[in-house]
C-alpha positions in Angstrom: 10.5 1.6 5.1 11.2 -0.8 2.0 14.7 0.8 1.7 15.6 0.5 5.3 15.2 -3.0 5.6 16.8 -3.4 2.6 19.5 -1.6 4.7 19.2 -3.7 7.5 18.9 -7.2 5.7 22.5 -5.8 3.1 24.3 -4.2 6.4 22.7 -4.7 9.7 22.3 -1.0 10.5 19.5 0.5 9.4 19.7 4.0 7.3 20.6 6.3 10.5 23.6 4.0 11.0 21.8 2.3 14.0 22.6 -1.2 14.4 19.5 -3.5 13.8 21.2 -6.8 14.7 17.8 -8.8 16.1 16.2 -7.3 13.2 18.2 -9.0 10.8 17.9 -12.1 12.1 14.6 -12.6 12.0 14.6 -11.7 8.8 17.3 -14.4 7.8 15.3 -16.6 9.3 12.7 -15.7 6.6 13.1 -15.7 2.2 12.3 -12.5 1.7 11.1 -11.1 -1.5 10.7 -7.9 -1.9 9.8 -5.1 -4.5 11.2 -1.7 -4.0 9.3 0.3 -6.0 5.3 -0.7 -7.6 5.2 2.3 -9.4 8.2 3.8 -10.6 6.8 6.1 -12.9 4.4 7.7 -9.8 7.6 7.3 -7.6 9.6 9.7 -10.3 6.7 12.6 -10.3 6.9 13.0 -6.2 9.0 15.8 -6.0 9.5 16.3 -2.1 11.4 13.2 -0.6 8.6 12.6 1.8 5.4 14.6 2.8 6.2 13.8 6.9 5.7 17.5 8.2 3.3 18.6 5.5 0.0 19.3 5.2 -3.3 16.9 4.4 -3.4 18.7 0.9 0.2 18.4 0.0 -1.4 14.9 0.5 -4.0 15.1 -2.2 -1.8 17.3 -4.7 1.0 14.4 -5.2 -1.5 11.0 -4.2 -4.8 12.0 -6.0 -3.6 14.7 -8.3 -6.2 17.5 -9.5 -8.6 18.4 -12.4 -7.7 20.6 -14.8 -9.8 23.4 -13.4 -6.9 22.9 -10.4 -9.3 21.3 -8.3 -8.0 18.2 -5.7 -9.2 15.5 -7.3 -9.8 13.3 -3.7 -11.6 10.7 -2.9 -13.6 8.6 -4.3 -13.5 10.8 -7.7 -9.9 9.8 -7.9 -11.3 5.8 -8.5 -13.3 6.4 -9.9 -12.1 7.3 -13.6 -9.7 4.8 -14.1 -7.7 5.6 -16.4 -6.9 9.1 -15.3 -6.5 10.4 -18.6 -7.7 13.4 -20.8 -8.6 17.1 -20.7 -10.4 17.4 -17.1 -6.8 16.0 -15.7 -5.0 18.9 -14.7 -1.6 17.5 -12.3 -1.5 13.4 -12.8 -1.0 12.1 -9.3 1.4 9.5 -7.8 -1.0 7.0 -7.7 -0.8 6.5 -11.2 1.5 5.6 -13.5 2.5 7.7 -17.0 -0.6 6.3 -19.0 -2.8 7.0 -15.7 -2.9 3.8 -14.4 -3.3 2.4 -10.7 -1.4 -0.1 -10.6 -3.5 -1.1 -7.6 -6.7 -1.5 -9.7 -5.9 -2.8 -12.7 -8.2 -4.9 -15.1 -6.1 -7.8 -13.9 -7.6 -10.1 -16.4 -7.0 -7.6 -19.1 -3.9 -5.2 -17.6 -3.5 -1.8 -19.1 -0.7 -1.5 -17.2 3.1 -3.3 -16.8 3.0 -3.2 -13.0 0.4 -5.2 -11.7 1.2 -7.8 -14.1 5.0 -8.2 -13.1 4.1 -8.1 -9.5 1.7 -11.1 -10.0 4.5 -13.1 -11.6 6.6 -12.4 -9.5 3.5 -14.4 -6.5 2.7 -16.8 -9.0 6.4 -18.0 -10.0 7.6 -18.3 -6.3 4.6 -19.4 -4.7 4.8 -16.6 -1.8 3.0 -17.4 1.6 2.3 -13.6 3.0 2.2 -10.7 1.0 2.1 -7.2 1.9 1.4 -4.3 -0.5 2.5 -1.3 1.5 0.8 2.5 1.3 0.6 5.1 2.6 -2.5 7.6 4.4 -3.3 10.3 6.2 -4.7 7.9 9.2 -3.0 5.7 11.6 -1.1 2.3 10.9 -4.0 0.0 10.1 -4.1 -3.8 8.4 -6.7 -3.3 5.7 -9.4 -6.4 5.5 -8.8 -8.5 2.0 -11.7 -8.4 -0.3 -12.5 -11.5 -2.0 -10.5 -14.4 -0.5 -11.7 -17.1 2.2 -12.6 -16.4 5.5 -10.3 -18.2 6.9 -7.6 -16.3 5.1 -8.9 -13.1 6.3 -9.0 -14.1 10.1 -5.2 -15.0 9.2 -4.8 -11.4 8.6 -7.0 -9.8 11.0 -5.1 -12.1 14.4 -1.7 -10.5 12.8 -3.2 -7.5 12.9 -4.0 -8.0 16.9 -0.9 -8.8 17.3 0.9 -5.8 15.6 -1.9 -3.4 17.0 -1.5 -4.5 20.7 2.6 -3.9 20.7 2.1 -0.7 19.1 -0.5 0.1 21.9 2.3 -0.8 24.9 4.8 1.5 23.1 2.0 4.2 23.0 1.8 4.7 19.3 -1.5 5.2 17.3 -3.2 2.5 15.9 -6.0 1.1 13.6 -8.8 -1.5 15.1 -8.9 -4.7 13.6 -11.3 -5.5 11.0 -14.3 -7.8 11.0 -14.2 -10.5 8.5 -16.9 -10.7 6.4 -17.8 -11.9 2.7 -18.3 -9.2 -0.2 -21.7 -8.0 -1.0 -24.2 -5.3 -0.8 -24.5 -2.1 -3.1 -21.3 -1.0 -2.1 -19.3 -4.4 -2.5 -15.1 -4.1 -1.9 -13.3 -3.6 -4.6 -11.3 -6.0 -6.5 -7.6 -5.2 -6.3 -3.6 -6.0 -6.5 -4.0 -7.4 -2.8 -7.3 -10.1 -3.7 -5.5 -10.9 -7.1 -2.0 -11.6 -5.1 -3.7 -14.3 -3.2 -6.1 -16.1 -6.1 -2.5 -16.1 -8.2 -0.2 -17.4 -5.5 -2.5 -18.5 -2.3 -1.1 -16.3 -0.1 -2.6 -14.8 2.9 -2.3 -10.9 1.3 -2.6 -7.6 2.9 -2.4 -4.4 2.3 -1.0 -1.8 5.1 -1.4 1.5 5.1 1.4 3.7 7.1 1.0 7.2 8.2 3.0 10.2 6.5 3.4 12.0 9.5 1.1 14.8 8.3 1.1 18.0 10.1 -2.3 18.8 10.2 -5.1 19.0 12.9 -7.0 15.0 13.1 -4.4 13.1 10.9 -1.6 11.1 11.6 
């Protein structure tokens, strides 16, 4: 996606040589900034070029990784040892970097990683008023809820994510619900992350959006 704006924004035709001239000017009309790669060291272990067409465990093998008894190491188990280092890791997956870091949940007052850090300068130097940390899941396109900022930031988020949702719905593509904002609490409290430390660095109103792979697999997107 990244690369094809990039494209777009350098050429005005996006990467299948279709011309994306209303495109490109609302983004002129816009300073972007933007970040090709978080993780390059993850980005340089993916071996296929993408996983559209493959299956929900092709999905786990190069996201989550597995253990070293060649089990998937999934979800939550894959957040929660952090880093992903030693002799029960058996394939490190792209979430990580080369020392096993998530770049995504850092110790972002104590970073055991370059990544998150750079990323956060790079918010806190030019003062950015949206940011978007893009992924990618197994689900449909969904706006995920910020943990840890105001309210009022969080209802900025969630009436974009209206917005997006309902002209996906009139082209009859799949889509998330919108979130409910809320504050953080409870035994199972939000975590922390790269999106909640992009807005206490910078002040922006900070998302992260999750975009399908294009699985092939019965129940995902």
């Amino acid at each position: 996606g990244l690369a094809n704006l990039i494209s777009i924004m350098d050429t005005g035709y996006d990467l299948r040589e279709r011309e994306q001239t209303e495109l490109r000017e609302l983004g002129l009309r816009c300073r972007l900034l933007i970040i090709p790669d978080g993780n390059p060291d993850g980005t340089a272990r993916l071996e296929p070029r993408a996983l559209q067409g493959m299956g929900l465990d092709d999905l786990r093998f190069w996201g989550q990784g597995t253990w070293s008894d060649d089990t998937f190491c999934g979800w939550p188990q894959s957040k929660k040892q952090h880093p992903m280092v030693g002799e029960n890791i058996g394939f490190l997956g792209c979430y990580f970097n080369d020392a096993g870091i998530n770049p995504m949940h850092d110790e972002f007052f104590e970073p055991m990683g370059p990544e998150a850090p750079a990323i956060l300068k790079v918010a806190r130097e030019e003062g950015v008023d949206l940011a978007v940390s893009l992924h990618s899941h197994a689900s449909r396109p969904a706006l995920l809820r910020p943990a840890y900022v105001t309210m009022e930031k969080q209802e900025d988020v969630r009436k974009l994510a209206v917005e997006y949702y309902a002209i996906l719905n009139e082209r009859g593509l799949p889509h998330g619900s919108p979130f409910e904002t809320t504050s953080e609490g409870g035994r199972n409290p939000s975590p922390f992350n790269l999106t909640s430390a992009m807005y206490h660095v910078s002040g922006a109103s900070s998302f992260t959006f999750e975009c399908p792979h294009g699985l092939d697999s019965t129940g995902v997107c």
